[in-house]
C-alpha positions in Angstrom: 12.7 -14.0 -11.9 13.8 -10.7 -13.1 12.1 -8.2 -15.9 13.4 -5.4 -17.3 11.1 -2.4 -18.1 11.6 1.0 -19.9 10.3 3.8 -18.6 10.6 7.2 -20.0 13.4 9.4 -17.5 10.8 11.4 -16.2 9.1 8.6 -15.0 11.9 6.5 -13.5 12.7 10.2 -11.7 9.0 10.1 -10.1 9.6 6.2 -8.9 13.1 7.0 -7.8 11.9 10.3 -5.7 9.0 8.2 -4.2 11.1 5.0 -3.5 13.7 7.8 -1.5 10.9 9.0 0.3 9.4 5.6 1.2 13.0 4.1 2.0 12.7 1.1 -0.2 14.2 0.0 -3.8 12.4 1.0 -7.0 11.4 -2.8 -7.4 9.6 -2.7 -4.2 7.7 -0.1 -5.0 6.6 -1.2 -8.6 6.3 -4.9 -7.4 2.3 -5.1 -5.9 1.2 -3.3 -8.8 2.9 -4.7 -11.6 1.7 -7.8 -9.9 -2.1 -6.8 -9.8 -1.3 -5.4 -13.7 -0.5 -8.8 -14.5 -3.4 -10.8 -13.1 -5.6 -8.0 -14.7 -4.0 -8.9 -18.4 -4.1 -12.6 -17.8 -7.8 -12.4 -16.2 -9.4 -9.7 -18.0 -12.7 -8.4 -16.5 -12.2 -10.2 -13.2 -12.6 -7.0 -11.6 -16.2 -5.2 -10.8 -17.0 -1.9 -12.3 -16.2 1.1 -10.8 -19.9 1.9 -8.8 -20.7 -2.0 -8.5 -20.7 -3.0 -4.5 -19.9 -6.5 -3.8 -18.5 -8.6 -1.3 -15.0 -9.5 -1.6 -13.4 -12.1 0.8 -10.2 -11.0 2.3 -7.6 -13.5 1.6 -4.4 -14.4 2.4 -2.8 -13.0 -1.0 -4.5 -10.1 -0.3 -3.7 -9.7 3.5 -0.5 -10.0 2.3 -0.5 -7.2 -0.4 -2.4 -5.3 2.6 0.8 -5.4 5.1 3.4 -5.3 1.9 1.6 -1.9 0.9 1.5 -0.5 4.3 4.9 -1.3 4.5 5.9 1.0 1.9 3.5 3.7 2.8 0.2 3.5 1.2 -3.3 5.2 2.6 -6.1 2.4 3.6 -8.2 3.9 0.6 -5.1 3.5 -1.9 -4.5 -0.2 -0.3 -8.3 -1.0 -0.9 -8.3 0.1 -4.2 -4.9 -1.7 -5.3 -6.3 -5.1 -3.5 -9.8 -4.4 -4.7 -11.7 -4.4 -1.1 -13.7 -2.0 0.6 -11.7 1.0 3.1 -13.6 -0.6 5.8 -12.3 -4.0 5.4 -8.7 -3.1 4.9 -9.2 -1.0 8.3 -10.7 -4.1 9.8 -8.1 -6.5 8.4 -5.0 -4.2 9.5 -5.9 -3.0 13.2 -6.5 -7.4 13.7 -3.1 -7.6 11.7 -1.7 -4.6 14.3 -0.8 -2.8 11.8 -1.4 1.4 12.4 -2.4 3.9 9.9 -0.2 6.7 9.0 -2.5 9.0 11.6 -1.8 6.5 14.2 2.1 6.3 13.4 2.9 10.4 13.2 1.0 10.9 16.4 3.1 8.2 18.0 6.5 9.7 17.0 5.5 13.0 17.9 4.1 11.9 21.7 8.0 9.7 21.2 9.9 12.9 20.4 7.5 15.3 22.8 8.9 13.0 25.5 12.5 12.7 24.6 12.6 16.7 24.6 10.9 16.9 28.1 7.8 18.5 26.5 5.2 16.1 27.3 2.1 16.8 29.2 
């Protein structure tokens, strides 16, 4: 399926630097959450309020919004709030999925490039 959306250019220029930044298309940026915008219009009030704690079972829709988001760069509290689980159980969910947080990934390429230049304790 494809849509068409109009954005104002100042807009489309945010998306477009972000989408650079995160090496992916436009689209793939925009997808989860137009997604999640969607279910919200055609299930309004599905979500809790902001400040109301409740369990939420991790699914497999939403483990896969977890590793598509991480793919394109998000934070585990900006997954959690897109998905609508707690941090902790995004954390949880990724390190069983493998998956490495942006911490985990920078200190990797830097012990990576510490070693390629000889610097490495």
């Amino acid at each position: 399926m494809r849509i068409q959306v109009e954005v104002p250019d100042a807009v489309f220029a945010k998306l477009a630097t972000m989408a650079e930044q995160r090496d992916v298309r436009i689209a793939e940026l925009i997808a989860a959450p137009l997604a999640e915008a969607i279910k919200d219009t055609l299930h309004p009030g599905r979500r809790k309020p902001d400040g109301v704690r409740a369990w939420v079972r991790m699914t497999p829709e939403r483990e896969a919004q977890l590793v598509n988001l991480h793919r394109l760069g998000y934070s585990w509290a900006e997954i959690s709030a897109r998905i609508g689980v707690s941090t902790a159980s995004v954390m949880n969910h990724a390190r069983r999925l493998g998956l490495k947080s942006a911490r985990q990934r920078v200190h990797e390429r830097n012990a990576a490039q510490s070693v390629e230049e000889g610097t490495a304790a």
